[in-house]
C-alpha positions in Angstrom: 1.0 -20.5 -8.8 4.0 -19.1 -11.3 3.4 -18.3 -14.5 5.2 -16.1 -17.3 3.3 -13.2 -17.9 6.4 -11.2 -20.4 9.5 -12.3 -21.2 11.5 -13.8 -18.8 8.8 -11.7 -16.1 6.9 -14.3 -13.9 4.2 -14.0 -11.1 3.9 -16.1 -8.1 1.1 -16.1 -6.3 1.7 -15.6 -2.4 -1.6 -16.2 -0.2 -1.8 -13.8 2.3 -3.7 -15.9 5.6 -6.4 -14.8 7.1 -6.6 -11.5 5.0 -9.8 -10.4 2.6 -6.9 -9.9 -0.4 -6.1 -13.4 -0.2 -2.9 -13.2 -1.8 -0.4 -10.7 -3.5 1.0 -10.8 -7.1 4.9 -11.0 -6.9 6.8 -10.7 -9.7 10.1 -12.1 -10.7 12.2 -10.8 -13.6 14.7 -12.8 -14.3 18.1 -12.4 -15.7 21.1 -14.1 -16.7 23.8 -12.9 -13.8 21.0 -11.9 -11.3 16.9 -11.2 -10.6 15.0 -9.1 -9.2 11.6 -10.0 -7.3 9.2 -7.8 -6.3 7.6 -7.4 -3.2 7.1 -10.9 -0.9 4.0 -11.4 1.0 3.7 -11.4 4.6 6.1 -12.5 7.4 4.3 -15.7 7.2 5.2 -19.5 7.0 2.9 -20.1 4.5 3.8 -17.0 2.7 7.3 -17.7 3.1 7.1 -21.4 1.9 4.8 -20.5 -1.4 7.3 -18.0 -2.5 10.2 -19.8 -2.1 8.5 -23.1 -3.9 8.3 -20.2 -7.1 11.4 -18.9 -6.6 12.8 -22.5 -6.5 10.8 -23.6 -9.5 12.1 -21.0 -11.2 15.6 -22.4 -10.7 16.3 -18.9 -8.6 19.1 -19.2 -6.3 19.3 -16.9 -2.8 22.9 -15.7 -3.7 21.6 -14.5 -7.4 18.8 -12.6 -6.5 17.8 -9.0 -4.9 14.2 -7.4 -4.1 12.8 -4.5 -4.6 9.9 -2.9 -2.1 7.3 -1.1 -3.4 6.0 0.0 0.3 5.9 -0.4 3.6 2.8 -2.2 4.1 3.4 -6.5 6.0 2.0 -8.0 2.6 4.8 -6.4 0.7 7.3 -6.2 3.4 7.4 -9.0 5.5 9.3 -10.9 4.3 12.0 -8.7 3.8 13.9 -9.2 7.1 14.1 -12.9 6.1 16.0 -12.3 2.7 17.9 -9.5 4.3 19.4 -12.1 6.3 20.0 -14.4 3.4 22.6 -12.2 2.3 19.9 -10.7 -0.6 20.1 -6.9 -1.4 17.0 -5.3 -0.6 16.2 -1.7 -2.8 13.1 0.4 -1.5 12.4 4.3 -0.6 14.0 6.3 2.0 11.0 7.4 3.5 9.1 4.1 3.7 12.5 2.1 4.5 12.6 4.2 7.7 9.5 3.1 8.4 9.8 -0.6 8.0 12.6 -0.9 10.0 10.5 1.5 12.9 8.0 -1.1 12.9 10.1 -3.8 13.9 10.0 -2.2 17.4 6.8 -1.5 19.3 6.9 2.1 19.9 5.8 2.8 16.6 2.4 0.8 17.1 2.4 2.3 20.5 2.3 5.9 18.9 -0.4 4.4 16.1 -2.3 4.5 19.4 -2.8 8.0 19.0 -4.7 7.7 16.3 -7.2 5.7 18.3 -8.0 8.4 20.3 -8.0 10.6 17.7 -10.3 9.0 15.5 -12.7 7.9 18.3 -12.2 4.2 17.8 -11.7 3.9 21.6 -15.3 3.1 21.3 -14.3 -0.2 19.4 -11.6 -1.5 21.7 -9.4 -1.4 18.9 -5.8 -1.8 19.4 -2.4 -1.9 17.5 -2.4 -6.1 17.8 -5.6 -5.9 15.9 -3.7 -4.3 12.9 -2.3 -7.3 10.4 0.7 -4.6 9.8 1.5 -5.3 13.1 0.9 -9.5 12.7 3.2 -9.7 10.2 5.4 -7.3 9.5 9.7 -7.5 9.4 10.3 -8.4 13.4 14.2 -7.1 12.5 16.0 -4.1 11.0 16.8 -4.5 7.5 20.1 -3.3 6.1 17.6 -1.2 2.7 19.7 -0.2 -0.3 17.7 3.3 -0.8 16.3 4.3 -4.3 14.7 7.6 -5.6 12.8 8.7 -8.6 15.1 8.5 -11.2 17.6 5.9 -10.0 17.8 2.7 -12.4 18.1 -0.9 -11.8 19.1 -3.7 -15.2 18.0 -6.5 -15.5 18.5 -8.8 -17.8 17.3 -7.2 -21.0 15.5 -4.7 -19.0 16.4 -1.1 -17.3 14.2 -0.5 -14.7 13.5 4.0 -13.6 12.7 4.1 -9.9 8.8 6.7 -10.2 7.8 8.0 -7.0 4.0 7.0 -6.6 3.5 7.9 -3.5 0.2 8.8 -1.6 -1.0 5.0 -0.7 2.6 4.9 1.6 4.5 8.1 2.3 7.1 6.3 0.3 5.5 4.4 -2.3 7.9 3.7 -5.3 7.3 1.4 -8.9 9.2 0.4 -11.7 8.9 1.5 -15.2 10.5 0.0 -18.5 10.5 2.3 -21.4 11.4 0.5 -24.0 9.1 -2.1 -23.5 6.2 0.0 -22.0 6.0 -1.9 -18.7 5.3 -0.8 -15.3 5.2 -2.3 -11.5 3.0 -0.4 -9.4 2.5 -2.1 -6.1 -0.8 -0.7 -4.9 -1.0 2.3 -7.1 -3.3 1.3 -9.4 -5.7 -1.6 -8.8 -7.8 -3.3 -11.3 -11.7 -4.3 -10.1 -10.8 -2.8 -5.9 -9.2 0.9 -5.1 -6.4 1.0 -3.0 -6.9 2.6 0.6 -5.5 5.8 1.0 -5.0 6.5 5.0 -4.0 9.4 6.9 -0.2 9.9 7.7 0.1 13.1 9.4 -1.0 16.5 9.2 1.9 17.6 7.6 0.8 15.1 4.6 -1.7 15.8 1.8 -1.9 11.8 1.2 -4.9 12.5 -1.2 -3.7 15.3 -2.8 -0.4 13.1 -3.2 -1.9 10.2 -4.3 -4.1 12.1 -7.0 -1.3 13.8 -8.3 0.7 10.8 -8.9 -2.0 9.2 -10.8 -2.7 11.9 -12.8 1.5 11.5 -13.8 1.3 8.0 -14.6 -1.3 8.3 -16.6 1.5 10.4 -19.1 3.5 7.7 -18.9 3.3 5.2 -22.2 2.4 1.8 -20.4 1.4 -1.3 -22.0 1.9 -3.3 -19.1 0.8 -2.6 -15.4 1.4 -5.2 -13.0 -0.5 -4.4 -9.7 0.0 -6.6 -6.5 -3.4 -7.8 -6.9 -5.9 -8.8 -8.7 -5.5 -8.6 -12.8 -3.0 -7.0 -15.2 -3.9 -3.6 -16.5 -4.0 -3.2 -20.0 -5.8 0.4 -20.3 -4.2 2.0 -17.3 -5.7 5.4 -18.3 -9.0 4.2 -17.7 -8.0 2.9 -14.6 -6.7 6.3 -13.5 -10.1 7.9 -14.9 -12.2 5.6 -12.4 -9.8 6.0 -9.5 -9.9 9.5 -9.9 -14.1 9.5 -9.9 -14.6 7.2 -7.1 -12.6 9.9 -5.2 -14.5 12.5 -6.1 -17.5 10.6 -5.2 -16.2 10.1 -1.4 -15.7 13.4 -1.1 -18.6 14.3 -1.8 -20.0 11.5 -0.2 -18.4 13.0 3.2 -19.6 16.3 2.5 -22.8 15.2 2.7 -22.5 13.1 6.0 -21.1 16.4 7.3 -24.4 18.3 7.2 -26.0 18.7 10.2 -24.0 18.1 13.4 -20.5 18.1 13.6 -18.8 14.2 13.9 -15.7 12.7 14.5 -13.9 10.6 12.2 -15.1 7.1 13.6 -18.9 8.9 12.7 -18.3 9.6 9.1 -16.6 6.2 8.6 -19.8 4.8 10.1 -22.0 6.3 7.6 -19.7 6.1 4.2 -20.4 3.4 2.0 -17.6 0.2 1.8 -17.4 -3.3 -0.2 -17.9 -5.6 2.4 -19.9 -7.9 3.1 -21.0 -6.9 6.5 -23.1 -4.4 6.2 -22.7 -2.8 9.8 -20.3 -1.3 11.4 -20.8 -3.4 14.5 -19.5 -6.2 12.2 -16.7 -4.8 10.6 -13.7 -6.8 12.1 -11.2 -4.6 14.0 -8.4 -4.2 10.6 -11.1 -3.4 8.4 -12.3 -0.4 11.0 -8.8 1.2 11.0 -8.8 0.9 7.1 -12.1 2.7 7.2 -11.4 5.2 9.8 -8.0 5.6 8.4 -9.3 6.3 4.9 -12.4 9.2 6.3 -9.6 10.7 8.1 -7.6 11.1 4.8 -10.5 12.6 2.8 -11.7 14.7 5.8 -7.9 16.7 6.3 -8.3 17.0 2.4 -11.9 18.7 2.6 -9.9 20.8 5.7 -7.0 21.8 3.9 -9.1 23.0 0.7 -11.2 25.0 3.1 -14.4 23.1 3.1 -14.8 21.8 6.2 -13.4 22.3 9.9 -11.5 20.5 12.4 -12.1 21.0 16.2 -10.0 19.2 18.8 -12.0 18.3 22.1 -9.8 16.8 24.1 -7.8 14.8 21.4 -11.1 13.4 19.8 -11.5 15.3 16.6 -14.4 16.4 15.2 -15.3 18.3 11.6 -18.4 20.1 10.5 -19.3 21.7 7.4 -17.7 25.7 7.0 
């Protein structure tokens, strides 16, 4: 589905199979020499066809357009090889660039395996194939034209300012438009669900990061936030506001699994509370356990590195317990 949602700014709707998001918002802004689309879905035929039947209706021709990246995540991504190829430019982030292009080869999902062990999910015979980053992500290098904060694109009757949101990726980047108070956010802000903040390393305050960044777009003067799913957001400091809150809540949700006996991450994301509709952890299907586990691992290295809680490493199992 396309349909105008600003001036000469369109969103086509790309279904993402088999995925509880069902599809992504991508956005097209188009301009008289050249346009610039945002994000792509996954590397997926039906992705693939449903964006280029927008793009087409849009009367959007291969050799006049370029894309920007928000993130490294398949639903944004995968499609990126294929335009790559096409002769398109493609803009994202250094540091999630380098990833996208790592994930095209399979020692990077081999090392994810780490993570497995780490988090105890060896318990759930969960491995890398069960990840949809994995399904569908960019299967070749990408030649990425590499932005930073503060780096502009033009289009049309717009200048677009590259703003580092990162904290959901490592390299997370939008697009804001002063003059006309817009902003494209990727997964940074979400409307009626909260993006998934994950661990990345232990070198990597992710929700520290992410927290900060939200607390600097809400300065920003924004009209406008287009997320890659669900609704616009018109009031995107109340957004921030509940984002902020629901955090607070899982940490303190955490701390409270904590007391007692010590667990490991797989045990806290057993216990925590999630919007699904099974209700068991039994049932959870394997992508929506690494989200989970991936998510209590974030929050518990932020309740370590703020000094409330301690990590011990029994044999590359982790567990934390209450200081």
């Amino acid at each position: 589905m396309v349909k105008e949602v600003y001036a000469n700014i369109y969103q086509i709707e790309v279904p993402l199979p088999d995925n509880p998001l069902k599809k992504i918002n991508t956005y097209l802004i188009k301009g008289a020499e050249k346009s610039l689309l945002i994000d792509t879905g996954f590397n997926h035929i039906l992705s693939q066809e449903i964006l280029m039947e927008g793009l087409n209706e849009l009367g959007i021709k291969l050799e006049d357009l370029e894309l920007f990246i928000t993130h490294l995540h398949s639903d944004h991504s995968g499609l990126a090889a294929f335009f790559d190829s096409q002769g398109v430019k493609v803009y994202t982030s250094e540091i999630d660039g380098l990833l996208i292009n790592e994930m095209t080869g399979n020692s990077y999902w081999e090392r994810l395996m780490e993570k497995v062990r780490m988090y105890n999910l060896d318990l759930d015979n969960i491995t890398y194939m069960d990840n949809p980053g994995y399904k569908y992500c960019p299967k070749e290098a990408i030649e990425f034209q590499l932005l930073k904060e503060g780096d502009q694109l033009k289009v049309g009757d717009y200048t677009f300012e590259v703003i580092d949101i990162s904290g959901h990726t490592p390299g997370h980047i939008g697009l804001y438009e002063r003059e006309h108070k817009l902003f494209f956010g990727g997964d940074h802000i979400l409307d009626q669900i909260t993006p998934n903040i994950a661990f990345w390393g232990f070198q990597y305050n992710s929700l520290a990061v992410y927290l900060n960044n939200l607390g600097k777009i809400s300065q920003y003067n924004i009209d406008y936030l287009f997320p890659s799913h669900r609704n616009i957001i018109r009031d995107h400091q109340r957004r921030i506001g509940e984002l902020i809150s629901h955090h607070g809540k899982r940490l303190e949700e955490i701390l409270n699994i904590l007391k007692g006996n010590e667990k490991t991450v797989r045990d806290v994301a057993k216990e925590m509370k999630w919007s699904l509709k099974e209700k068991n952890w039994e049932d959870f299907p394997s992508p929506q356990k690494w989200f989970a586990a991936g998510e209590a691992m974030s929050h518990l290295e932020h309740l370590v590195l703020v000094g409330k809680v301690e990590r011990i490493n029994k044999e590359g199992v982790l567990y934390y317990r209450l200081n």
